[in-house]
C-alpha positions as CSV (number, residue, x, y, z in Angstrom):
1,X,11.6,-19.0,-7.7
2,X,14.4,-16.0,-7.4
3,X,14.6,-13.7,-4.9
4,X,13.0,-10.8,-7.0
5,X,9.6,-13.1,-7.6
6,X,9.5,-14.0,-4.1
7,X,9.3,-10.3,-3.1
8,X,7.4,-9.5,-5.7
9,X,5.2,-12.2,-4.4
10,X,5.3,-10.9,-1.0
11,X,4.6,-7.5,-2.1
12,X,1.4,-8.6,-3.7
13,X,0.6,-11.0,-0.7
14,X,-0.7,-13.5,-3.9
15,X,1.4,-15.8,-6.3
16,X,2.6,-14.7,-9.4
17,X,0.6,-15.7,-12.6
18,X,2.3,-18.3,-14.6
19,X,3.5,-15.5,-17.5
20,X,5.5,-13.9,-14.6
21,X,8.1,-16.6,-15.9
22,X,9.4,-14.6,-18.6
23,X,9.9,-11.4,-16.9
24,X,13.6,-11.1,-16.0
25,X,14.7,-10.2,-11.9
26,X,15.6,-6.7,-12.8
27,X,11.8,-6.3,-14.7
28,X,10.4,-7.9,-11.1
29,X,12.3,-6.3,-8.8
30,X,11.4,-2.9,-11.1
31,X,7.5,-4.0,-11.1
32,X,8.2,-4.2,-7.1
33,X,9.9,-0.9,-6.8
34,X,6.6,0.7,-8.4
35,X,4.0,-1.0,-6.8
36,X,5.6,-0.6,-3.6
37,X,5.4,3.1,-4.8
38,X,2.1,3.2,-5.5
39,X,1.2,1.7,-2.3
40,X,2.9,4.0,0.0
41,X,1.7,6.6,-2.5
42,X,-1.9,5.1,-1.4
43,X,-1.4,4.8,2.2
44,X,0.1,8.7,2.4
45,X,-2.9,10.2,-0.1
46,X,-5.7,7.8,2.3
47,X,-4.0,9.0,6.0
48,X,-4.3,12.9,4.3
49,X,-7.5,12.1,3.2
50,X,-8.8,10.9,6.8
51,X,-7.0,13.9,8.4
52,X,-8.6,16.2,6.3
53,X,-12.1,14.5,6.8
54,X,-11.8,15.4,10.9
55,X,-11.8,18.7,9.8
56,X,-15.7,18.6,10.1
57,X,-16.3,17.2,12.9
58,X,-16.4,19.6,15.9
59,X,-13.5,19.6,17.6
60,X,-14.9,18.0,20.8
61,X,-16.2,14.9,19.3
62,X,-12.7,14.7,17.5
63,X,-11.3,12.3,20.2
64,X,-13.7,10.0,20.1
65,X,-14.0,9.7,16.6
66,X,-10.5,9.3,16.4
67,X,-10.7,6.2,18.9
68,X,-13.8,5.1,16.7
69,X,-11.6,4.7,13.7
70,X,-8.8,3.3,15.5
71,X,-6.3,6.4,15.1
């Protein structure tokens, strides 16, 4: 396995189908580099998402919802 599947592996936490095979490094490493992306692109649009929910909650009770969720 090459360095770029074993990343790419990593990245998905899983291993890679069988058909991975006939992707070269530079197409893995690429297909890492976006979903990497996409996953910070997740993690940034969920942690704005959660901020914004707090908005609603009166502003006393925002501590220990906060410690509720862990933030």
């Amino acid at each position: 396995m090459s360095h770029a599947a074993r990343q790419l592996s990593d990245t998905l936490r899983a291993p890679l189908p069988a058909a991975f095979d006939q992707l070269t490094d530079t197409d893995l490493a690429e297909l890492d580099r976006l979903l990497t992306q996409a996953l910070d692109h997740h993690g940034a649009t969920l942690d704005a998402a959660i901020g914004h929910s707090l908005d609603i909650v009166p502003r006393l009770m925002r501590p220990a919802v906060k410690k509720a969720l862990g933030l």
